[in-house]
Structures are given as C-alpha cells and as structure tokens.
C-alpha positions as CSV (number, residue, x, y, z in Angstrom):
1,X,0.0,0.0,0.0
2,X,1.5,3.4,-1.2
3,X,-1.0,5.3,0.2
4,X,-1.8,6.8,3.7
5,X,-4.9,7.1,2.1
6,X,-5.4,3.7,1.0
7,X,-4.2,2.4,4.8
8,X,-6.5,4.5,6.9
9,X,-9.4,3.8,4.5
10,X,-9.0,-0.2,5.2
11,X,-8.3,0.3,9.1
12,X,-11.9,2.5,9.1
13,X,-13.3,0.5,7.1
14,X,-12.2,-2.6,8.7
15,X,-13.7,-1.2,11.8
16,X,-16.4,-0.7,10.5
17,X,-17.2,-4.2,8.8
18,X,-16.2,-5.0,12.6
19,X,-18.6,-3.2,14.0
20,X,-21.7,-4.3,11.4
21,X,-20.6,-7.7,11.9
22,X,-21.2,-7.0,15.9
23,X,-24.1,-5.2,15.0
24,X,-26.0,-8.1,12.2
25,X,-24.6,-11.0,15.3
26,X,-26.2,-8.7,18.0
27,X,-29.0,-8.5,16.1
28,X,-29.8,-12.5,15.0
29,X,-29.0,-13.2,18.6
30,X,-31.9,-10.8,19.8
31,X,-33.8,-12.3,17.3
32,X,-33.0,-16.1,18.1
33,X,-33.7,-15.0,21.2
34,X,-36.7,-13.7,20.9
35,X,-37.8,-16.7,18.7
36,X,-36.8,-19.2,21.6
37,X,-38.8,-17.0,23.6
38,X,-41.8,-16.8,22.0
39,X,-41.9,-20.3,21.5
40,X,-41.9,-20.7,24.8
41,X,-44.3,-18.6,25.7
42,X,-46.6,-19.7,22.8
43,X,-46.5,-22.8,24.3
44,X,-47.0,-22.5,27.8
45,X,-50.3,-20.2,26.8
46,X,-51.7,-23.0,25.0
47,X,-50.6,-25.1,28.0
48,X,-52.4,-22.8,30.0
49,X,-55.5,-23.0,27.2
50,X,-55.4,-27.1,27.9
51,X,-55.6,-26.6,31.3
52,X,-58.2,-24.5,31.0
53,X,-59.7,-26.8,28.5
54,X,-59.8,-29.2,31.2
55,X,-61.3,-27.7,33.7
56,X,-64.0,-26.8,31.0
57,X,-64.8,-30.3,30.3
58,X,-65.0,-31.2,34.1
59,X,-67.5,-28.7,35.0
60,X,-69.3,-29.9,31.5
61,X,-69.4,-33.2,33.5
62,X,-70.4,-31.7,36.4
63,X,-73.4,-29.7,34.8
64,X,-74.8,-32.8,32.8
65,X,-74.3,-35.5,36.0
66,X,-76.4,-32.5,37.8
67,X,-78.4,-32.3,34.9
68,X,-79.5,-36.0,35.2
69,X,-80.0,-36.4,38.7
70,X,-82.1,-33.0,39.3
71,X,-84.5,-33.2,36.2
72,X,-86.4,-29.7,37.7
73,X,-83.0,-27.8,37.3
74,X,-82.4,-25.0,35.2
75,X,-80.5,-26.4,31.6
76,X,-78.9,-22.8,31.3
77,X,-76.2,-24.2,33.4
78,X,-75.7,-27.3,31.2
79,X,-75.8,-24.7,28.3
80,X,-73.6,-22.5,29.6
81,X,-70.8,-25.9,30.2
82,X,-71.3,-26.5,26.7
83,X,-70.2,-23.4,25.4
84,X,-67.2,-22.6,27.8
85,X,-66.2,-26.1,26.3
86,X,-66.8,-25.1,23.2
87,X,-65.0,-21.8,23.7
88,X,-62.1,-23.5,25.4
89,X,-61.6,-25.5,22.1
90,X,-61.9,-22.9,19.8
91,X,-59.0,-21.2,21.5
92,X,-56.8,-24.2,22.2
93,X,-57.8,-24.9,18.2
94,X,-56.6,-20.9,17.3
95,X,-53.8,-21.0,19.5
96,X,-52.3,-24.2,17.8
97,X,-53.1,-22.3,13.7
98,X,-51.6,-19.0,15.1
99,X,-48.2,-21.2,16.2
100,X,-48.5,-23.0,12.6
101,X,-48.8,-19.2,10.8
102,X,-45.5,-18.0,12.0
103,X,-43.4,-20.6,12.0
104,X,-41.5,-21.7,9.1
105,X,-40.1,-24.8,11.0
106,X,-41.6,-28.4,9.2
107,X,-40.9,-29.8,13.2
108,X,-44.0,-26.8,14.2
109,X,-46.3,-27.8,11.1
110,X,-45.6,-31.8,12.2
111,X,-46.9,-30.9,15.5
112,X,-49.6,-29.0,14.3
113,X,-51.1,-32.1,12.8
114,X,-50.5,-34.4,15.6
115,X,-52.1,-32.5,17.8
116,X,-55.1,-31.6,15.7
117,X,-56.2,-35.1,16.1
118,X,-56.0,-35.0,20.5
119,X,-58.4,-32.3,19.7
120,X,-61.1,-33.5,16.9
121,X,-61.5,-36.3,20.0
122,X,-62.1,-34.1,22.4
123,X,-64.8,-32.8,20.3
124,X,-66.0,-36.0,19.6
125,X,-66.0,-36.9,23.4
126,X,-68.0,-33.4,23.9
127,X,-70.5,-34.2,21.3
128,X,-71.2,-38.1,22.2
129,X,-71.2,-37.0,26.3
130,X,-73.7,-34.3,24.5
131,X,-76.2,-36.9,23.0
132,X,-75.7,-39.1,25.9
133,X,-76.8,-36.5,28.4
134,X,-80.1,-35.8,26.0
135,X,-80.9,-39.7,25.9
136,X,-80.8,-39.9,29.6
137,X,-82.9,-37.1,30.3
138,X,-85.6,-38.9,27.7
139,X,-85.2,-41.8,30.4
140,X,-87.9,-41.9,33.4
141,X,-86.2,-43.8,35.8
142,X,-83.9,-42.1,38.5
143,X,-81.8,-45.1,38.7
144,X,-81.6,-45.8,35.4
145,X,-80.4,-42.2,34.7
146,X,-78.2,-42.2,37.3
147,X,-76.2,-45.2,36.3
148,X,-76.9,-44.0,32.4
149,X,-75.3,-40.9,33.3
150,X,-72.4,-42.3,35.1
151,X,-71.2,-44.3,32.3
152,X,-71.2,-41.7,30.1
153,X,-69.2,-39.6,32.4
154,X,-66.9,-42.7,32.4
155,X,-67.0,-42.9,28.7
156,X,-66.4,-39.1,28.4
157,X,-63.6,-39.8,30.8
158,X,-61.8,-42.0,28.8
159,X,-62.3,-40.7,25.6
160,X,-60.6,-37.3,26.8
161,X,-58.5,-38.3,29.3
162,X,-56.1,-39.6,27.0
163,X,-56.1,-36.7,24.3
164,X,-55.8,-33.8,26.5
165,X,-52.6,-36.0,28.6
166,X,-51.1,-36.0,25.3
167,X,-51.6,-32.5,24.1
168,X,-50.7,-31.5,27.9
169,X,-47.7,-33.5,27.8
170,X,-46.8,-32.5,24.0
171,X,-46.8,-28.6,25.5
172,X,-45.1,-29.3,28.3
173,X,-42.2,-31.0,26.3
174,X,-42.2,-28.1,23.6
175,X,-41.6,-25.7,26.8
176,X,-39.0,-27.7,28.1
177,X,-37.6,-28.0,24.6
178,X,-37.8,-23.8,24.1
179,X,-36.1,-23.6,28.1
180,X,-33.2,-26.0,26.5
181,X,-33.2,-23.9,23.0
182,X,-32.6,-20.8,25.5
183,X,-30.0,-22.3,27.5
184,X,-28.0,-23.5,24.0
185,X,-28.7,-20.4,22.5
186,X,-27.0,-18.5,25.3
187,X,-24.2,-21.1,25.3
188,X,-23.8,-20.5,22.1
189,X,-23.8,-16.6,21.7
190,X,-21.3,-16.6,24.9
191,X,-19.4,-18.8,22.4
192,X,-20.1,-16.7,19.5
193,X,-19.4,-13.7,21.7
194,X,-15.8,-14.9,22.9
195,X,-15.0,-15.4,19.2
196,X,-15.9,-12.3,17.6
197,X,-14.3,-10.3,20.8
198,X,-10.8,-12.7,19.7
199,X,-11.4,-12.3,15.9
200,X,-11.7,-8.6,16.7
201,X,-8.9,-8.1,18.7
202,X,-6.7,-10.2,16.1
203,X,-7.9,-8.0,13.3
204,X,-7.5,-4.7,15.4
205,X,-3.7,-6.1,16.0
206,X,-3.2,-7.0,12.7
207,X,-4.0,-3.6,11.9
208,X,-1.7,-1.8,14.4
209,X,1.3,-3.8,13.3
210,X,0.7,-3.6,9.5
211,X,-0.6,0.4,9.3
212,X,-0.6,2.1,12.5
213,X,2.9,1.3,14.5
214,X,4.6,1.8,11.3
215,X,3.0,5.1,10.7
216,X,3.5,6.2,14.3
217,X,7.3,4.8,14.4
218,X,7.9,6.9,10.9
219,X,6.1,10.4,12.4
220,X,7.8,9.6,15.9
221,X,11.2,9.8,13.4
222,X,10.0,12.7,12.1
223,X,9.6,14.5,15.4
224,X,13.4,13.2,16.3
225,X,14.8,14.8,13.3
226,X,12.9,18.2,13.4
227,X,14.4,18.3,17.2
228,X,18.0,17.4,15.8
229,X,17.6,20.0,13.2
230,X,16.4,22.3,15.4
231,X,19.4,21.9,18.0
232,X,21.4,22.7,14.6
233,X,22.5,19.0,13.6
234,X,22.0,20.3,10.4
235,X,23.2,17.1,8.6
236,X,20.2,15.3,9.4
237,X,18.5,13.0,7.1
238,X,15.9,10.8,7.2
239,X,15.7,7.3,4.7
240,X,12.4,7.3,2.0
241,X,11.2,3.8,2.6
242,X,8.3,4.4,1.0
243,X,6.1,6.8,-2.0
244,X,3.2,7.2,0.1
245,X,2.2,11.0,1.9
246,X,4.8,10.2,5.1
247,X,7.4,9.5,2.2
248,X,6.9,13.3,0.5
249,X,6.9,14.6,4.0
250,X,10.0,12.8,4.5
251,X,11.8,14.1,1.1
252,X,10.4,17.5,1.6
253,X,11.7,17.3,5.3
254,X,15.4,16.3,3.7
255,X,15.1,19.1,1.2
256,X,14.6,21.4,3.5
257,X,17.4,20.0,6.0
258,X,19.5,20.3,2.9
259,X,18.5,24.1,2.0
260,X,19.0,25.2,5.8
261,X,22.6,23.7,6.1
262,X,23.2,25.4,2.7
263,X,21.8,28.7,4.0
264,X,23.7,28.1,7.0
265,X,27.1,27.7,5.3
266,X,26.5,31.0,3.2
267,X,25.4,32.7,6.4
268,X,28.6,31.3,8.0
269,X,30.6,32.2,4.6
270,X,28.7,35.9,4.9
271,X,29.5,36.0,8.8
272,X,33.2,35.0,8.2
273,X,33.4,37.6,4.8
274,X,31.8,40.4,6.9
275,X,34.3,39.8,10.0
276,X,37.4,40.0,7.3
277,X,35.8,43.1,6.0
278,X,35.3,44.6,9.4
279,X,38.7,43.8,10.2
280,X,39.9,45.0,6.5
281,X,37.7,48.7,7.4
282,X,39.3,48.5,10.5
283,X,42.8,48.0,9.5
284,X,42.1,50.5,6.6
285,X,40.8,53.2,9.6
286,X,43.8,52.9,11.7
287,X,45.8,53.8,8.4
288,X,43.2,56.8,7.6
289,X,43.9,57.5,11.4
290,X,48.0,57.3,10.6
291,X,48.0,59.2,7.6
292,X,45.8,62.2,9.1
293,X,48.2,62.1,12.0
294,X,51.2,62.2,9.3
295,X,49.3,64.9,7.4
296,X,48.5,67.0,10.8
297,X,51.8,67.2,11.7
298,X,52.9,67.8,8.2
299,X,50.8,70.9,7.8
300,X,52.4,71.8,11.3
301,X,55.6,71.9,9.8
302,X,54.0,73.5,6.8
303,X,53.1,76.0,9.1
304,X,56.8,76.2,10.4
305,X,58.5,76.2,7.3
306,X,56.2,79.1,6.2
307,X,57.3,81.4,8.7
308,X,61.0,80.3,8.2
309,X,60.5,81.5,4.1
310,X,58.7,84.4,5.0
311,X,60.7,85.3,8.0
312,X,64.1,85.2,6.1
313,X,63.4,88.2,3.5
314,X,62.0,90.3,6.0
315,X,64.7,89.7,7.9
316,X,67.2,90.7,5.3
317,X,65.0,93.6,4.1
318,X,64.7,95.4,7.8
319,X,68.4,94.7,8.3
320,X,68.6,96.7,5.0
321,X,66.0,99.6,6.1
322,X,67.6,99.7,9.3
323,X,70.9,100.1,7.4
324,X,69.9,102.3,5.0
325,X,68.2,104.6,7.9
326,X,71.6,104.9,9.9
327,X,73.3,106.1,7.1
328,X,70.8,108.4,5.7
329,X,71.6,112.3,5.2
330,X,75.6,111.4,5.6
331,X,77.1,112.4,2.1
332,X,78.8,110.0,-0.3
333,X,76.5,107.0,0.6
334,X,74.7,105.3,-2.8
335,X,71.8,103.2,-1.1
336,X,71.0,101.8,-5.3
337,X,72.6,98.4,-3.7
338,X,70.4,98.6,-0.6
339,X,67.1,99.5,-2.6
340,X,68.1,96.8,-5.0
341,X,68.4,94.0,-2.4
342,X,65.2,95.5,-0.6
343,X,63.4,95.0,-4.0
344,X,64.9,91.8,-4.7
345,X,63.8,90.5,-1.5
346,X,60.6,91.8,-1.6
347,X,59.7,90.0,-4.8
348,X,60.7,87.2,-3.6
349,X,58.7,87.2,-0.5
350,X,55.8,88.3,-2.6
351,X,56.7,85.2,-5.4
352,X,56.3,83.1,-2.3
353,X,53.3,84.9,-0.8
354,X,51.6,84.0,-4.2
355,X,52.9,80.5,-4.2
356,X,51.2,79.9,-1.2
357,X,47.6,81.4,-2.6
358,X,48.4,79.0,-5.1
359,X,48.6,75.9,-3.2
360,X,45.6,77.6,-1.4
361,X,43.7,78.1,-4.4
362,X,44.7,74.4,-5.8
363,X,43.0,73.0,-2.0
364,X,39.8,74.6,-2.3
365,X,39.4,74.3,-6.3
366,X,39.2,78.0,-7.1
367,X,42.3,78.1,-9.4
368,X,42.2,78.9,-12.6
369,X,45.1,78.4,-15.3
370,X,46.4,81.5,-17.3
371,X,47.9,79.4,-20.3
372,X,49.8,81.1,-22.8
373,X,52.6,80.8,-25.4
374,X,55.6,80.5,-23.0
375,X,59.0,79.6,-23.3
376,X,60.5,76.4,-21.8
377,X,63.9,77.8,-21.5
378,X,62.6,81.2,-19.5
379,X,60.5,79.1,-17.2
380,X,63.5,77.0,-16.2
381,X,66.1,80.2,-15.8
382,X,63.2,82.0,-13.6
383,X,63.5,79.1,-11.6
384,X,66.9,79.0,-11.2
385,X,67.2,82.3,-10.7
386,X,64.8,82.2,-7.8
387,X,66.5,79.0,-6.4
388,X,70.3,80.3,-6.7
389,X,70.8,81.9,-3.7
390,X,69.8,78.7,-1.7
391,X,72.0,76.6,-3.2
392,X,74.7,79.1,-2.7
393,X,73.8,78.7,1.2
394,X,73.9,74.7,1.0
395,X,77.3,74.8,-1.3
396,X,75.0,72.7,-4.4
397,X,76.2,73.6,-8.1
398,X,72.8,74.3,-9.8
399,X,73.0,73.5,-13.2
400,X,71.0,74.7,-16.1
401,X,70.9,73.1,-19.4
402,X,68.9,74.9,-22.1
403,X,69.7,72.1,-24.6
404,X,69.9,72.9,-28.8
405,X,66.6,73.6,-29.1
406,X,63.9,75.7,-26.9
407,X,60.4,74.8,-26.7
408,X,57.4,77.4,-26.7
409,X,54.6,75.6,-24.6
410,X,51.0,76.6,-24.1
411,X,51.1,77.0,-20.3
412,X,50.6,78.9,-17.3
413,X,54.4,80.8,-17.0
414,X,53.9,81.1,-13.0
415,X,52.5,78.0,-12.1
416,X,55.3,76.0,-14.2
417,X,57.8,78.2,-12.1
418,X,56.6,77.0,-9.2
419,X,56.8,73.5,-10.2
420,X,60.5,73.9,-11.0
421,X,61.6,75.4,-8.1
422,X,59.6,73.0,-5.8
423,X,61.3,70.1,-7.2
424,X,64.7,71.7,-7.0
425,X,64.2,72.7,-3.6
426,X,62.8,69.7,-2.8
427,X,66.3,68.2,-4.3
428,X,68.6,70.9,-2.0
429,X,66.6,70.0,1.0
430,X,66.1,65.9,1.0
431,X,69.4,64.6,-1.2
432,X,71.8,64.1,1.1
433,X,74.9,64.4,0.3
434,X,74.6,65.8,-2.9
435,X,76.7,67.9,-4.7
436,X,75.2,69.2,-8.0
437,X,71.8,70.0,-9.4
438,X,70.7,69.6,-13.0
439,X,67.7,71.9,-14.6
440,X,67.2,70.6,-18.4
441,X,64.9,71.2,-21.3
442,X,64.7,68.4,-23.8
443,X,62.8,69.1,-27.2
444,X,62.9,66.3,-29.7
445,X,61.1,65.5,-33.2
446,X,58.5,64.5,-31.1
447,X,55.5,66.8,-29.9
448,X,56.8,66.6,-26.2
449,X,59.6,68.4,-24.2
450,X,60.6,67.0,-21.5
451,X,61.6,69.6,-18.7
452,X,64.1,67.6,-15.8
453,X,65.8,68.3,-12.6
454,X,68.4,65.7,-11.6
455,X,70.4,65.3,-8.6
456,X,73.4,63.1,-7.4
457,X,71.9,62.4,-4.2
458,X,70.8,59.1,-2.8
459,X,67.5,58.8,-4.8
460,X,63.6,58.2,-3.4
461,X,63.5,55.8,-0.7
462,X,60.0,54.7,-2.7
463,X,58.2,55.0,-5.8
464,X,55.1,55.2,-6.9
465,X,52.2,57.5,-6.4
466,X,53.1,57.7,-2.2
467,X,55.1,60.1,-3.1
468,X,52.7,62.7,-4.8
469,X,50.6,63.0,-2.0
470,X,49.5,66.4,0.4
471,X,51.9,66.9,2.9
472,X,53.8,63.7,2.1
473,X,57.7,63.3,3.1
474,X,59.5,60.7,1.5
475,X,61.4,60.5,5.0
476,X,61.8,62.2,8.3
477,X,64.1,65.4,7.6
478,X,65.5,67.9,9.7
479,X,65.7,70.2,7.0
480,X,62.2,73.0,6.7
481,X,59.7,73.1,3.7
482,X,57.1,73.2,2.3
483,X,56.4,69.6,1.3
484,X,54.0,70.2,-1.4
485,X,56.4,69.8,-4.4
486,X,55.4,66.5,-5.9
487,X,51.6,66.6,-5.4
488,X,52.0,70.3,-6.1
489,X,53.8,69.6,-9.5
490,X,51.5,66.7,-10.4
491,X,48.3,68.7,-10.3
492,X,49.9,71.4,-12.2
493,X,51.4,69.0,-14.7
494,X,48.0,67.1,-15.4
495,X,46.4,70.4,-16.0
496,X,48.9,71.2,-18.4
497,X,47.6,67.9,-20.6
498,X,51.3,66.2,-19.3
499,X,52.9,63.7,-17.0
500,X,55.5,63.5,-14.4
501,X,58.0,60.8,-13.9
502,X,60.0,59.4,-10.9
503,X,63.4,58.0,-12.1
504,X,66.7,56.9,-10.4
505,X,69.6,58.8,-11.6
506,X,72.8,57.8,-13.7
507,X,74.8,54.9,-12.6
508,X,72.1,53.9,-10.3
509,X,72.5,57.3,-8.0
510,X,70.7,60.2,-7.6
511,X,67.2,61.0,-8.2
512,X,65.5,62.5,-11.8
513,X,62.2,64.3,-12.1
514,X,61.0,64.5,-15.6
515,X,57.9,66.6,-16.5
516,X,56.1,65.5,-20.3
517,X,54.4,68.4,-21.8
518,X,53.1,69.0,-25.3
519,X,55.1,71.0,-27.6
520,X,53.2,74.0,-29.1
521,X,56.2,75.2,-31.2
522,X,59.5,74.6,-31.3
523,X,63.0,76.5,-31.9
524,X,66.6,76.4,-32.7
525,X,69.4,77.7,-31.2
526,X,70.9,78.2,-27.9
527,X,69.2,81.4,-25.6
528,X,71.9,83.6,-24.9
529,X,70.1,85.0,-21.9
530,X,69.8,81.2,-20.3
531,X,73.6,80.7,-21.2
532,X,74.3,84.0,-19.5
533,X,72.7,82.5,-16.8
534,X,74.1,79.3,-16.7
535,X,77.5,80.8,-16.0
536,X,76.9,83.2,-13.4
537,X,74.7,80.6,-11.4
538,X,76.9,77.9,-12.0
539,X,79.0,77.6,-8.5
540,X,80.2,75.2,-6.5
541,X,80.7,74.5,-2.0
C-alpha cells in the first residue's frame, strides 16, 4: 500500500465491517432469542388453554351429571358448560393455527397435525357426552339415569383423558424444549461472543502492526529529526522507505534540512566575509587615522617652514632699512645696492606669498590656469634664478641646461615656475649628500619636451604614487619646507595635458624628475640669456 490514504481507509473500514458484523450478530442473537422466547411462551399459553380446557370439560361433567340427577333444574347451566367447552376448544384450536402461521419450521407444522387429532377427539367426546346426556334425560327412571349418566361420564372420561394428557404432555415437552433452545442459544452466543471479541482483537492487531505502528514509528522519526535539526545537527536525514504521503513529508523534510545547512554555510561564509571586511575597514581606519596624523603634523611643519620662508626676507630687508636709515643724510652713501636687495627680496617674499595662494587656491578648487605661449627655457632660468641663492647657502652647483633647441609651450608661465623650483628645492633640501643640481629642457622630433631636474643624491627611498601625496615626506628630515612639491607639480602638470615621472639617476644614484608636456612650437638655437645664466649661477661648495 502506497498510500496513507489507502491504509486508513481499510483500518476504518475494517472497523467498521467489525462493527456491522457486531451489530448483524447482536441482532440475530436478539432475534434467536426472541424466537426461543416466543416459543416458549406460545407454548406455555396453550398449555395454559389445555388446562383451561380441562377444567372446562370437568364442569361440563359436572353440569350434565347435575343435569341427570335434578330433572327440575335449570338447563342454562348445562348450556352455559357446553359453550365454555366449546370456547375452550376454539382457543386451544386458534392458538395451535396461530403457532402454525409464524413458524416456518416443518418440526411446528408436524406438531400441528399431531395434535389436531387430540383435539377433533375431544370434540368427539363433547358431542357423544352431549347426546348421551339428552338420551338420559328422555329416560324416566332415577336409577336408570343415574347409572346412564355415570357411564357416560366414564366414557367421556376416557375418551378425553387420554387426548388432553397427550396434548398437555406435547406442550409441556415443547416448553421444556424452548427452556433447552434458550440455554443453547445463550451457550452458544457466549461462544459466538468470545470469538468475535478474539477475531476482533486479532484484526485490530493485525491492523496496528501492518498500518498504524509503522505510521507512528515513521512520524515519531520525524519529530526526532525536526528536534535534531532544530538543536542545529544540520546534517540530518531521514531514509524514503516508501512513496506514500509520510514519504513526501520525509523528502520535503530532507530538502529542506538540505537548504537550511546550505543557508547556514552561506550565512557562515557571509559572517566570516563580513568579520574579514570589518577587520579589512578596520585596518584600513587605523591607516586613515596614521595618515591624518602624518598629514597633521605635516601641515604643522608646513606652518613652520612658512614662517622660516617668510621670515628670512624680512629679515634681510629690515636689516637693509635699518641700514639704509643709519646712514641716511651722511654724504657720499649710494643706497642703489640697498634698494636693490630690498626689492629683490621683496619679490621674492611676494613670489612666495603668491605661491602659497596657489597651493591655497589648488585646496579649495578656485584656481584657474592663465595658459599662454611661453618659453620652456625662460620658465627654467626663472627658476633658477629664484633658487640660486639657496644653493649658494647649501654649497650645491645648480645647473641649467637649455639644450639645442627651446620649446614654446602653451602654459601657465607662474604656475610651471613654481613647479620647478619646488622640485629643485625639494632636491637641495632631501638629497643628502649631494653635490650638483641639473635643470634641463629636452625638445625632440616628437611633440613633447621633456623639462628635468636631476640630482646626485641618494635617490627616493619609494616609488610610486606615495610620493605625490599632500603633505607627504619621503622620510623624516631635519631640513624646513614646504612639502607640497610632488603633489604640487602633479596637479599642475596634469592640468597642463602632461605627465611626471619618478626616475633613479645615472649609474644607479641620484634621483630625476621628468615633466612631459606637449610641444606648441619649437625653436633652434641656444638662448643667450639662459647661457648668461648658466655661467653666473653655476658655483660650487
């Protein structure tokens, strides 16, 4: 059987052919019953008629001897004898066809006949005792009548006595027969009872062990692994023994044991992923943490080296006022030299005031490019020129190389100054040990010139775009500055339409800084202003 369906249909409906069964046995035992019973009862009522009958026919006697032997009496009461015998027959007579009309048993009908026969005697015996008694009222004689009358009573006697023992005796037996009939019929439904209780319970256990236990033992399973799984034994599975409704449940149970653990492993997977990210954000935060604590004290020192740049020109120019005022009204002083160094100084504290509203501007977005045809060799003398003086100071030979050919670019003049001497101060200030500086303008066939400054230093520590950050040092250093060169000059650069390059030096020392920008013209021969230059700012420790 496949089917729960199927099973609990046959156990109901085997309980229910049980109980029908019951019922139909229940009910032919009341019946049986109720046959035996009437039988009996039928029979002791026409034992009861015969009785009855009996005494009838004695007082019949009784009226005709009185009849006889006191002529003046009234014949009512003879009468009257007659027809309670009469009577008495008729319902012994119906009693008997009434037993006959609802029985179906031959044995009843056999009876019937036999005792029909008793009875037409007994009506015989009645109507001879009846002509008798007439014949011996015709007699005038007492005696005569008296001893007429008392054989017939003898005659009557005999003729009846004999009939009414039998059908007496016949009832009496069919009484005792129904009482025997009851007995067996209880013996036997005890019987009958004890059976159907043992065929009953044998079906009922049948039953339990072929569809209920097993149904029970498979839910009780069921429950055992829904608890597992619940406790998180995720790898709990349950065998399909069978197709039938508890064998779906069982394969939709698996299934879903199956889909948990695999939610369970992605949650885990998810759980573990989400821990390495925190941890990743985390790590990544306590580097954001670092480098704003690099950059904090990097504007500090920003700050700092600031008021050193600013502080040295106006240093020298009040030294130079204060100069100029001791010796003002005496005669034969020229103060052109002091004026001159005053001026020179104050450009350069106002080239660096602008710088700095540069780097400002470059922050917050606000600056705007003023690109026009400039010269590559001019950009890289102002430069120098503005960066001489400090590598006087550190005993560096700073170099420029106009190379064969100059290069007219389309670009901001200022802000491509300001890239050039960033990266040489950067080079007086971080390489070491360094002895010479190198400021070069390469113009090929090709549309790009490529403006450099070199040093013989120890080179970058690193590579890479770590270096072109805000604020960034490529290591700790003693020496003041600004610190913006690199990010500085690759902002600028990028918004000239070029690139900047970090390269080791010749030999595998020093450092090179090479900026690619796109030619707008180009030109031959050397600038004898830049050569002029070149030997005047040429100097060594």
């Amino acid at each position: 059987m496949r089917s729960l369906k199927v099973r609990f249909a046959l156990l109901l409906g085997s309980t229910a052919l049980l109980v029908v069964l019951a019922a139909f046995g229940v009910l032919g035992s009341i019946g049986a019953a109720e046959r035996t019973i009437d039988r009996t009862l039928a029979a002791q009522g026409r034992l009861e008629l015969l009785v009855e009958l009996s005494g009838r026919m004695t007082q019949y006697g009784l009226a005709a001897l009185e009849a006889v032997s006191n002529p003046d009496a009234q014949p009512e009461g003879l009468a009257l004898a007659r027809a309670n015998v009469d009577k008495a027959l008729v319902a012994v007579d119906e009693a008997l066809g009434r037993s006959i009309a609802v029985s179906d048993d031959p044995r009843d009908r056999t009876q019937y006949a036999a005792r029909t026969r008793p009875l037409a005697q007994l009506r015989s015996a009645r109507a001879i005792l009846d002509r008798q008694v007439a014949q011996v009222l015709r007699r005038s004689d007492d005696e005569e009548r008296k001893n007429a009358i008392r054989g017939a009573l003898n005659g009557f006697g005999a003729m009846t006595g004999q009939p009414l023992s039998f059908l007496i005796e016949v009832e009496r037996r069919s009484m005792i027969a129904g009482s025997d009939a009851a007995r067996s019929l209880s013996q036997t439904l005890r019987v009958a009872s004890l059976a159907a209780l043992a065929a009953a319970l044998t079906i009922v256990f049948v039953l339990y062990r072929a569809v209920t236990r097993p149904t029970l033992a498979r839910i009780e399973a069921i429950r055992r692994a829904a608890g597992a799984v619940g406790r998180g034994e995720l790898d709990t599975r349950l065998s399909v023994a069978t197709r039938d409704e508890l064998g779906l449940l069982v394969a939709n149970f698996n299934r879903m044991a199956a889909r948990r653990a695999r939610r369970e492993g992605h949650l885990a997977a998810d759980r573990a992923a989400l821990e390495d990210t925190v941890a990743a954000r985390t790590t990544d935060l306590r580097a954001a943490n670092e480098r704003l604590e690099a950059v904090d004290r990097s504007r500090r020192r920003f700050f700092a080296d600031v008021s050193h740049e600013l502080r040295t020109p106006l240093t020298v120019i009040l030294g130079e006022c204060d100069i100029a005022a001791r010796s003002a009204g005496r005669p034969g002083i020229d103060h052109g030299p002091v004026f001159a160094t005053i001026r020179k100084r104050a450009l350069r504290l106002q080239r660096r005031v602008e710088d700095l509203l540069r780097v400002a501007r470059s922050e917050s977005g606000q600056i705007e490019l003023d690109r026009r045809a400039t010269s590559a060799r001019v950009i890289l003398s102002d430069a120098v020129d503005g960066m001489a003086s400090e590598a006087v100071r550190r005993r560096v030979a700073l170099i420029l190389e106009p190379g064969p050919r100059d290069a007219t670019l389309l670009a901001d003049r200022e802000w491509l100054r300001q890239v050039i001497e960033s990266l040489i101060d950067n080079a007086l200030r971080h390489a070491t040990g360094a002895t010479r500086i190198v400021v070069a303008v390469e113009a090929g066939d090709q549309a790009v010139a490529t403006l450099s400054v070199t040093d013989d230093g120890p080179g970058f520590p690193e590579t890479g775009d770590g270096l072109f950050e805000r604020f960034r040092r490529a290591s700790p250093s003693p020496e003041s500055g600004f610190g913006i060169g690199l990010a500085l000059a690759r902002w600028v650069v990028e918004r000239h339409d070029g690139t900047i390059r970090l390269e080791a030096g010749e030999a595998g020392r020093g450092a090179r800084v090479a900026l690619d920008l796109p030619i707008l013209e180009l030109s031959h021969g050397p600038d004898p202003r830049a050569d002029q230059d070149q030997m005047n700012k040429e100097t060594t420790a």
